[in-house]
C-alpha positions in Angstrom: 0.0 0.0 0.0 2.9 2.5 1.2 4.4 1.4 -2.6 1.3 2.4 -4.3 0.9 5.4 -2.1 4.5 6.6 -3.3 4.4 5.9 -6.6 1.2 8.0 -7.4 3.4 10.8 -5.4 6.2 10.6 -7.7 3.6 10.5 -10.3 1.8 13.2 -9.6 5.0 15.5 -8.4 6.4 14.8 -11.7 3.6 16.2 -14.0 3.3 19.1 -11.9 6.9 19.6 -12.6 5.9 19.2 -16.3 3.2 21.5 -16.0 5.5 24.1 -14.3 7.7 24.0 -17.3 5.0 25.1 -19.6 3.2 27.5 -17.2 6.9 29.5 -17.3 6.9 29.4 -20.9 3.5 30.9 -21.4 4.4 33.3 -19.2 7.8 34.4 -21.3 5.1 34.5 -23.8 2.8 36.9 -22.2 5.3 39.2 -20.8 7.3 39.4 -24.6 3.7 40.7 -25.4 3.0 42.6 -23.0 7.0 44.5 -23.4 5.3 45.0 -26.8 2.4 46.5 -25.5 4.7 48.6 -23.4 7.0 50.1 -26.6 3.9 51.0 -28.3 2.7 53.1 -25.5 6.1 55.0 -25.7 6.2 54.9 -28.9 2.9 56.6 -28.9 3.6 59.2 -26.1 6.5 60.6 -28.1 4.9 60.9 -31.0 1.9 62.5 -29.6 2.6 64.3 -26.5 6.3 65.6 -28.2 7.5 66.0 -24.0 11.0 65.2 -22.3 11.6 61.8 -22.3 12.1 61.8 -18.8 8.2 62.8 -17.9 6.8 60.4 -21.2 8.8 57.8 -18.8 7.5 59.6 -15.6 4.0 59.6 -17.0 4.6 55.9 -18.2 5.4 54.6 -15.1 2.3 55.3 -13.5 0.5 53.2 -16.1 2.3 50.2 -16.7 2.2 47.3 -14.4 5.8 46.1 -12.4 8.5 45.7 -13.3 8.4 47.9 -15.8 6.4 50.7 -13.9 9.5 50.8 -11.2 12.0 50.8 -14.5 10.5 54.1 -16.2 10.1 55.6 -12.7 13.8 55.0 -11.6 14.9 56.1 -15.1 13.1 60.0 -14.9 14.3 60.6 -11.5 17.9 59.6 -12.9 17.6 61.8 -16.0 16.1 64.9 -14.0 18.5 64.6 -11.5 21.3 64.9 -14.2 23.7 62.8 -12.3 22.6 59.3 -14.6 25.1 60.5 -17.0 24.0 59.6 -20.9 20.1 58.4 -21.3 21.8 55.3 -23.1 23.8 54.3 -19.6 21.0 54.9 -17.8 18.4 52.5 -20.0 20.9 49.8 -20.0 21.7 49.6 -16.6 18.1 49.7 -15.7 17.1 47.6 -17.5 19.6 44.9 -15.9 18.4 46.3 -12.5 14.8 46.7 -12.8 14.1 43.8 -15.5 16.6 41.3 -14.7 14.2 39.0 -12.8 11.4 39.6 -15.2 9.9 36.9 -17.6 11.8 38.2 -20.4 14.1 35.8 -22.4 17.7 37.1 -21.4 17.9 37.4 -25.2 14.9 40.1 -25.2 16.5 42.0 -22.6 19.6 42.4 -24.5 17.9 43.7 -27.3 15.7 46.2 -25.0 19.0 47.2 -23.5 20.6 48.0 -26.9 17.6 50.0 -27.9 18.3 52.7 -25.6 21.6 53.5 -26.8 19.5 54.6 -30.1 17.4 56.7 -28.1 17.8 59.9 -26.6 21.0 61.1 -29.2 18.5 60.9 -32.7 15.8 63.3 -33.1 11.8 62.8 -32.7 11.4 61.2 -35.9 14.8 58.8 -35.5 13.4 57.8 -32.2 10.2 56.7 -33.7 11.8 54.8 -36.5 13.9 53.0 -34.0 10.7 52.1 -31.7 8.9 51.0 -34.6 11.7 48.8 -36.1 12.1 47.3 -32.6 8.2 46.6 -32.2 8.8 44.5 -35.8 11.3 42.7 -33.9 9.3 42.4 -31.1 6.2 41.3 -33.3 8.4 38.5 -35.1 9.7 37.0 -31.5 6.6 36.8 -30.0 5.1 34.5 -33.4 8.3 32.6 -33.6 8.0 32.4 -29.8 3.9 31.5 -30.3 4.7 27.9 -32.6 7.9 27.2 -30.6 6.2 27.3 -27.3 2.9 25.6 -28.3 5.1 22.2 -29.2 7.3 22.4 -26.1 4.6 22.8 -23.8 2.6 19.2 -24.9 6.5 18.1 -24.4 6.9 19.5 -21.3 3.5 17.7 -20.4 4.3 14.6 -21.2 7.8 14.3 -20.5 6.5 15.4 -16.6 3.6 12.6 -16.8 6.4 10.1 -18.5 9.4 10.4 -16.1 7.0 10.2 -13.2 5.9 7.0 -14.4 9.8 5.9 -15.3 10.8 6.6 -11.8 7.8 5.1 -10.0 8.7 1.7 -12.0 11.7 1.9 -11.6 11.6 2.7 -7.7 8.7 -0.2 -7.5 
């Protein structure tokens, strides 16, 4: 009975180890769209409102949800304190502070930190090309992301549910 009563353990500890897998990839998933999300609303605030970048990330850190609320924030009081140094240092070494434990695929955050080396030096118009190229790159990771994740998550699955069973057997 105790044998049983392990092996459906190992079992069951083993899919939800499976499961875990997948549930972390979805979330990559959701937060490469939501970074998207996130460069359109910039995107859109300089384009429109034509302010500082320092209050479009001000005004952007109110609205977006954490980490990336606490990134913009921490970037404007850097910039208006004047002490950050250049607004491409500043982006790149928030975004290793602020976004290092995020969801985000370590290569995504790469390419968000290069992108603020383009910003801040180029005029308005620069700026928004390089947002807009970036949301294309964006766009194109999150559907290569999309078929790549939908595979590895019915092999995540059953790898969990498989290797539970393989070590129940093989502990039986």
């Amino acid at each position: 009975m105790l044998k049983v009563f392990g092996s459906m353990l190992t079992i069951l500890a083993a899919t939800l180890l499976g499961v875990y897998a997948a549930g972390e990839m979805e979330a990559s998933y959701r937060e490469l769209l939501y970074l998207q999300r996130v460069v359109g609303m910039l995107q859109g605030e300089l384009r429109y409102s034509r302010a500082v970048l320092s209050h479009i990330f001000r005004k952007l850190g109110a609205e977006v949800k954490e980490p990336y609320g606490v990134w913009f924030k921490q970037m404007s009081i850097r910039m208006e304190s004047r002490k950050g140094g250049r607004l491409g240092d500043i982006w790149r070494e928030s975004v290793g502070l602020y976004l290092g434990a995020s969801k985000l695929a370590k290569r995504e955050r790469e390419r968000l930190a290069e992108l603020g080396s383009l910003l801040g030096d180029a005029d308005i118009q620069m700026q928004l090309g390089f947002l807009a190229a970036y949301q294309e790159e964006l766009a194109l990771s999150a559907k290569d992301m999309y078929s790549e994740i939908q595979n590895k998550k019915k092999l995540c699955r059953c790898l969990g549910i498989s290797g539970g069973i393989l070590i129940a057997v093989l502990l039986v």
